[in-house]
Every structure is written in C-alpha cells, then in structure tokens.
N, C-alpha and C positions, 0 to 999 in steps of 0.2 A: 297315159297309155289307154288306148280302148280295150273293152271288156275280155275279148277275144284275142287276147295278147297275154303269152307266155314266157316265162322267162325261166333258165336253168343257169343255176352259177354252180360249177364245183372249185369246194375249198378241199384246202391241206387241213386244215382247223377249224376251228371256231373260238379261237386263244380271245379275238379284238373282239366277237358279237355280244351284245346287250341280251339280254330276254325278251326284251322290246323288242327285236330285231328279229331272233327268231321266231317269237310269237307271231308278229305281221307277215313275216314275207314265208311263213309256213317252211321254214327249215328245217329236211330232215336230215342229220349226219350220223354217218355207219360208219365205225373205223373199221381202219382194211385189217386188226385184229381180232374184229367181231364178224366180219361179215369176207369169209376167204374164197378163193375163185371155185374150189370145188362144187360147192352146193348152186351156183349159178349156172354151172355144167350140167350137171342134173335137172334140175327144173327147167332149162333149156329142152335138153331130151326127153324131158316129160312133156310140158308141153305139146312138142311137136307129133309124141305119139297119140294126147289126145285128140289133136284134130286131125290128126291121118288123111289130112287132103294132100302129103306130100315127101311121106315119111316112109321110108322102108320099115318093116319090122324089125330089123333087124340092128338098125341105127343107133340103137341107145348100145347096143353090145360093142357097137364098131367103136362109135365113140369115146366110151371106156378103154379101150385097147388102144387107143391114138394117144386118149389123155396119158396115161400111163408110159406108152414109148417113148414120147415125143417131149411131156413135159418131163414129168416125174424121174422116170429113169434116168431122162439124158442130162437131168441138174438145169434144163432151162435157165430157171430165174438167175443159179449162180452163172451160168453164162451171159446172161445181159447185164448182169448186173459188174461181169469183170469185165467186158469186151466190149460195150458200148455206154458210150456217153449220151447223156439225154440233157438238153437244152432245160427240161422242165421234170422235175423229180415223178415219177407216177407209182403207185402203189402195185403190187402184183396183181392183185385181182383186175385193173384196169390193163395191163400186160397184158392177158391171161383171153381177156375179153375180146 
C-alpha cells in the first residue's frame, strides 16, 4: 500500500487479535458498554456550537428534546431490536448514529 492509504476495519471483538496485531495496525477498540451513544450526541452538539458557521443557537436544546422523544421515550432500541432483523448484529451506539 502507498503511504497515503488508509484503512478502517470494524470489529465485534478483538477475541482472535495478537498484540502484535494490535500493536502494528494501531487498533483502537471501544466497547459499546464503555463508550454509549449519548455522550457522541453531545459532543456532536458541542461541536457544532463551537464553530457556529452553521448552527442555530438553539440546536443543542432542540436536539436534546428529539433525543429524548424519539429515542428515549419511545424505547427505540427495544423497537429495533423486536421488529427488525439485521443481516449484520450492530451495537446501539452505531444505531443511534
């Protein structure tokens, strides 16, 4: 591969990797019990208020009150999680995202 080639693999695990394996190909793995969709929410919203090239002020409020109807309230996950089948297992926070 040339210098200027990147690559992204997402795993379910890391059960089969060596340390050799992570050490080289610079693996970082988050489990979706460490790392849950809310605070990706936020830092999304934050984000966006600091560069203010495109953000309402108002945005981080709105979006609080969506996460909460839409997800939270209405039991999302336990709705995908009983009414659809997924070819490929995914964690919530990639749901969420």
């Amino acid at each position: 591969m040339s210098d200027n080639t990147k690559m992204v693999f997402e795993v379910e695990n890391l059960n089969n990797a060596s340390p050799a394996t992570v050490s080289r190909c610079g693996i970082i793995f988050v489990s979706p019990t460490d790392l849950f969709w809310r605070p990706l929410i936020k830092t999304w919203c934050r984000d966006r208020t600091e560069d203010k090239t495109q953000c309402n002020p108002d945005e981080t409020a709105w979006c609080d009150e969506f996460t909460e109807k839409y997800i939270v309230k209405a039991d999302l996950q336990l709705i995908l999680n009983r009414d659809y089948h997924y070819v490929m297992p995914l964690p919530e926070v990639v749901r969420i995202t």
